[in-house]
Residue, then its C-alpha position, 0 to 999 in steps of 0.5 A: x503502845x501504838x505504831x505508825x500511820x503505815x496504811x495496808x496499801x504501803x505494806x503491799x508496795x513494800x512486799x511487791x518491791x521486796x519480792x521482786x528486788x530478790x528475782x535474780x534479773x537477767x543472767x544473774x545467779x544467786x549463789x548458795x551462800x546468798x540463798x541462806x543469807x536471804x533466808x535467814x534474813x527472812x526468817x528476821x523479817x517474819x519475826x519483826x512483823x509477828x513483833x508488829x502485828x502484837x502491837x497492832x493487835x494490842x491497840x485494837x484491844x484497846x480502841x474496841x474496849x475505849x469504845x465499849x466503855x464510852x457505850x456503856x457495855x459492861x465491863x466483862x462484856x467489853x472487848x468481845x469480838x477482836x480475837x474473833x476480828x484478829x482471827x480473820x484479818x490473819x487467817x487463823x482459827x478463832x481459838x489461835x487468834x485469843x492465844x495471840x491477842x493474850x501473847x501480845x497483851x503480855x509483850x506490851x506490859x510484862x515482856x519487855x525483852x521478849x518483844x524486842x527479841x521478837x522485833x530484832x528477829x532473835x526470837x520467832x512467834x511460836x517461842x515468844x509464845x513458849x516464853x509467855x506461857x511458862x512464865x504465866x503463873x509469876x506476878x508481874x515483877x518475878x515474870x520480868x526479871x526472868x524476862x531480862x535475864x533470859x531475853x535480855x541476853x544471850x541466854x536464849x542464842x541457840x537454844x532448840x525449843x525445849x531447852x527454851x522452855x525448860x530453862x524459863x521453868x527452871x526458873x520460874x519454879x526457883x522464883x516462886x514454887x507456890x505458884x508453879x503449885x497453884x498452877x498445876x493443881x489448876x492444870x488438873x481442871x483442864x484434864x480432857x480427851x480429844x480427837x482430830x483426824x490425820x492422814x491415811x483415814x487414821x485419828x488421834x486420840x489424845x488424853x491431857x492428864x495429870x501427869x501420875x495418871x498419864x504415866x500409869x496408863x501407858x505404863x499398864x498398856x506397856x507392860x501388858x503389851x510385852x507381855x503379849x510379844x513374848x507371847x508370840x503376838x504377831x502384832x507390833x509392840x505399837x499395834x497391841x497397845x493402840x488395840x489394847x486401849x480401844x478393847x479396855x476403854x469400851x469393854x470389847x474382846x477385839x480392837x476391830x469389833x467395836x462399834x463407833x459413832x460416825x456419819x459417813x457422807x459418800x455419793x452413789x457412784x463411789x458407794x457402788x463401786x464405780x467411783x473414786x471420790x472420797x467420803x466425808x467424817x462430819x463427826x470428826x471435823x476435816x476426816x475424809x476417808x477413800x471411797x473404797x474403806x468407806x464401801x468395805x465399813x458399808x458393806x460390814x453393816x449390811x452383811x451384819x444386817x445393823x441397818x435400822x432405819x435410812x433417811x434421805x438428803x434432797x439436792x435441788x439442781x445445783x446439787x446443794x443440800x435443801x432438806x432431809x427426811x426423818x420419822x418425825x416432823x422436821x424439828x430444831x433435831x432434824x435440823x440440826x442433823x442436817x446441817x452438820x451434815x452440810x457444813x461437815x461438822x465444822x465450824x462456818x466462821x472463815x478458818x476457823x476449825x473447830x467442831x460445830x457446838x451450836x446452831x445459830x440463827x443468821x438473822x438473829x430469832x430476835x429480829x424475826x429471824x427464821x429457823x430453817x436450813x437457809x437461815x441457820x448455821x453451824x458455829x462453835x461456841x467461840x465464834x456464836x459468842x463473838x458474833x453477839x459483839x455490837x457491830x457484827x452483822x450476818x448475812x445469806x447471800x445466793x451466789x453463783x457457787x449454788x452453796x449455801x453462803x454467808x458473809x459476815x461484816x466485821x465491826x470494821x466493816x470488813x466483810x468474809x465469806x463463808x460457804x458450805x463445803x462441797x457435798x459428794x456428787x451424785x453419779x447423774x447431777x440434775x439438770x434443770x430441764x430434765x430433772x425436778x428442782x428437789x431430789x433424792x440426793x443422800x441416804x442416810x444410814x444408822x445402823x444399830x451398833x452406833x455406825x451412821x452411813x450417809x450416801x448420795x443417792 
């Protein structure tokens, strides 16, 4: 499958052009009814470019492997690299781009009428994916004959998205029930908990079960949550079974007396009192939490005196994280602690953000490069192997923000930047002439029940 020779330059024209032509000029008014029009029309258009940018995506896959192929990269090697490539031509995480380099495999060969759905506007993005993923388990045929019959049709006109993807299950299961079997014996596999921060400096915490032992749990946190409502608990059916299921999964006799494991990163001036700025959670990936929870989780610590040891943080003028003190010699741990404090515990490759999983050289260890803070940086494991790819380069660039910053070079010879967030700042920032080029800038606080404290001195 292959598009036209449309440049990115023509695509901008068009966009400006269209963007300007829907300004109503002058005096006119849009009406409501032309409001809904251009929206739907909107919506129309949006799905025709998702349909165009598989068809791209689909046709880098297969310019990058070609090449691989004539270099004589081995197979399970080939193609490494253009999810992570797609991820930042779209601005999307690396795990959401791999989702859609395999979406539009599957429009190009198995989804025939899907694709076109998506191109004619009938179908958005997200429910051709919902249609890709139901129907995964099948062999190529049985998937494109429930591709026609549901997308080749009116079936899908009007249908939410559940109903959607209930109907290509039903389905699926009546064309090949073994496979739909294999499909969640396999499922069982990927059984896992995650956690991911949302608003009001609350997390969730999630359990992917099988289905059997999903539906126990809740049901015993349920039962035992009626129970204690008739009791009298004061507490809401939701609140005893959220407390119930932090009590039993780590033994503790009160919900609010488990100790957890978390780096809190805060400047002095909010620490004290005086300030407002929020704290930042390294541990749990974009989590900032108000100054004024952070200084309350502080002060429990103190006043439970299970405070063990401080280490501190150095800023140089410009407030960038440099270095950090331990009781042993600064080593590939201290360092690694360092840095997912600087990079806030989240991945560097430009939108991706997922948790930092490893430490990665910058200019790679092979080619003489150093392990210190400037030359290293937090990277999920995803985005550590697509790097590996050839053509990828990497590179530190001092630049006026004063952050540690990379930029990275695509095999395209595109070129991101990436910098390091921007840590708490301390109530007095240093100037260069009247304060050294290093400084205490962070404390870092463990205390013995698991809770780890950062502060800007």
């Amino acid at each position: 499958m292959s598009v036209g020779l449309l440049d990115a330059q023509d695509v901008r024209r068009f966009r400006d052009d269209a963007l300007a032509a829907v300004r109503p000029a002058g005096d006119e008014v849009m009406t409501d009814a032309a409001r809904v029009d251009l929206l739907s029309e909107l919506e129309k258009l949006k799905s025709a470019a998702c349909a165009l940018q598989a068809e791209l995506t689909v046709d880098l896959d297969a310019s990058v492997r070609s090449r691989d192929a004539r270099q004589g990269v081995a197979p399970e090697r080939q193609g490494r690299g253009v999810a992570a490539q797609v991820a930042m031509a779209r601005q999307e995480s690396p795990h959401r781009a791999s989702m859609l380099l395999g979406l539009a495999k599957d429009l190009a060969t198995d989804l025939g009428c899907t694709h076109q759905a998506l191109r004619e506007g009938r179908l958005n993005e997200f429910r051709a994916q919902v249609v890709a993923r139901e129907s995964g388990c099948l062999g190529r045929d049985d998937r494109a004959v429930i591709d026609e019959e549901v997308c080749g049709t009116d079936v899908i006109d009007g249908l939410g998205t559940g109903a959607l993807a209930g109907e290509i299950r039903k389905r699926v299961q009546a064309a090949d029930p073994s496979a739909v079997a294999r499909r969640n014996a396999k499922a069982e596999e990927a059984r896992r908990v995650n956690i991911r921060p949302t608003p009001d400096t609350m997390v969730y915490l999630t359990g992917l079960l099988p289905v059997a032992q999903g539906v126990k749990a809740f049901a015993c946190l349920t039962k035992e949550a009626d129970r204690l409502v008739s009791d009298g608990d004061e507490r809401t059916k939701g609140q005893i079974m959220a407390d119930l299921l932090v009590e039993r999964l780590t033994g503790q006799t009160h919900a609010h007396d488990v100790g957890v494991t978390v780096d809190i990163v805060i400047s002095d001036e909010a620490l004290l009192g005086a300030g407002h700025e929020p704290a930042c959670v390294p541990d749990v990936p974009g989590c900032v939490i108000p100054a004024q929870i952070a200084r309350e989780l502080i002060a429990h610590a103190l006043r439970a005196e299970t405070i063990s040891f401080i280490r501190n943080l150095y800023a140089d003028s410009t407030g960038r994280l440099v270095a950090m003190t331990s009781r042993q010699r600064f080593a590939p741990d201290g360092l690694a602690d360092f840095l997912a404090i600087r990079d806030q515990g989240i991945c560097r490759t430009p939108w991706c953000d997922a948790p930092i999983r490893h430490i990665d050289h910058i200019d790679p260890h092979a080619a003489d490069g150093q392990t210190t803070d400037d030359n290293t940086q937090g990277l999920c494991q995803a985005c550590n192997h697509a790097k590996q790819a050839d053509g990828w380069t990497q590179t530190t660039v001092h630049d006026d923000s004063g952050r540690h910053t990379v930029e990275t070079t695509t095999p395209t010879g595109h070129h991101h930047r990436s910098r390091a967030p921007t840590p708490p700042t301390p109530a007095r920032p240093p100037t260069p002439a009247t304060r050294p080029a290093t400084r205490p800038a962070v404390a870092y606080y463990r205390p013995a029940f698991d809770i780890h404290y950062v502060a800007a001195a």
